[in-house]
NUMAR-297294 format. One record per residue (C-alpha): residue in one letter; x, y, z. Coordinates in steps of 0.25 Angstrom, whole numbers, plus 5000, padded with zeros to 4 digits. Layout:
N
AXYZ
...
END
This chain:
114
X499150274973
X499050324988
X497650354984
X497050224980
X497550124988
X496550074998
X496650115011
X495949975018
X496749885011
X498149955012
X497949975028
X497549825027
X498849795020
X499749885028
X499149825042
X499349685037
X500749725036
X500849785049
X500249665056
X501249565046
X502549655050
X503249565062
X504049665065
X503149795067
X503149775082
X504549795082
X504349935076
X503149995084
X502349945094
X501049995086
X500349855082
X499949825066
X498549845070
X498749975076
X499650045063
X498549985054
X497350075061
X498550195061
X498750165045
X497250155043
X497050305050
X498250375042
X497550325029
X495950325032
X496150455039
X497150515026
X496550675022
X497350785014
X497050925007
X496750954995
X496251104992
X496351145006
X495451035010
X495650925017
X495050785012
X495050635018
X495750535010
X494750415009
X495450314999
X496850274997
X498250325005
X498550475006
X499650534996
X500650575005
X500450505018
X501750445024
X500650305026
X500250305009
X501750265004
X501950135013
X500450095013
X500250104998
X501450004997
X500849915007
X499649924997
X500449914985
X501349784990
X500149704991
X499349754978
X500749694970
X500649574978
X499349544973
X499649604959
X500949514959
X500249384964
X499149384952
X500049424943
X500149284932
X501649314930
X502449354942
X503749294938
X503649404926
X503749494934
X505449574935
X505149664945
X504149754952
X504549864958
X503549974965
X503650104973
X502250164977
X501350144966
X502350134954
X502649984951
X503949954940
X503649814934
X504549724925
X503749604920
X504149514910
X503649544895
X502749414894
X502049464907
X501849614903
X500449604899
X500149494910
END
């Protein structure tokens, strides 16, 4: 999954967040705007080895990065939020439950081919 989220749109997503977090001044004195360009590097600036030779990475988070986990969440909160809010029958819906890119559904019978 790391792979093929996209890089413009998940470093928009987690710099909102920074800039929405009230209390991210209380932890570090590095401002939202700041981390953002830091989180834009650590992705756009991604490489690793294959064969003994050494490749940039130009799409998508890198497998392995302590930054992929976190970001990828970010990304994935906001595709389900979208998903969700289109979705007809939302009261049919038990539970949802996810960790990385593995999603545990139960929907009400009447709604499964919905």
């Amino acid at each position: 999954m790391f792979t093929k989220l996209p890089q413009g749109e998940t470093i928009s997503l987690a710099g909102q967040r920074l800039k929405d977090d009230a209390s991210l001044k209380d932890r570090t004195p590095i401002k939202a705007e700041d981390l953002t360009n830091l989180l834009k590097l650590d992705i756009e600036l991604a490489y690793f080895r294959y064969a003994g030779r050494y490749f940039v990475q130009h799409g998508g988070l890198g497998m392995g990065k302590s930054t992929s986990s976190p970001l990828s969440d970010i990304f994935m909160e906001r595709f389900e939020q979208n998903a969700l809010a289109t979705f007809p029958h939302r009261d049919s819906i038990l539970f949802w439950l996810r960790k990385a890119d593995d999603t545990l559904i139960a929907i009400h019978n009447d709604h499964i081919n919905a």
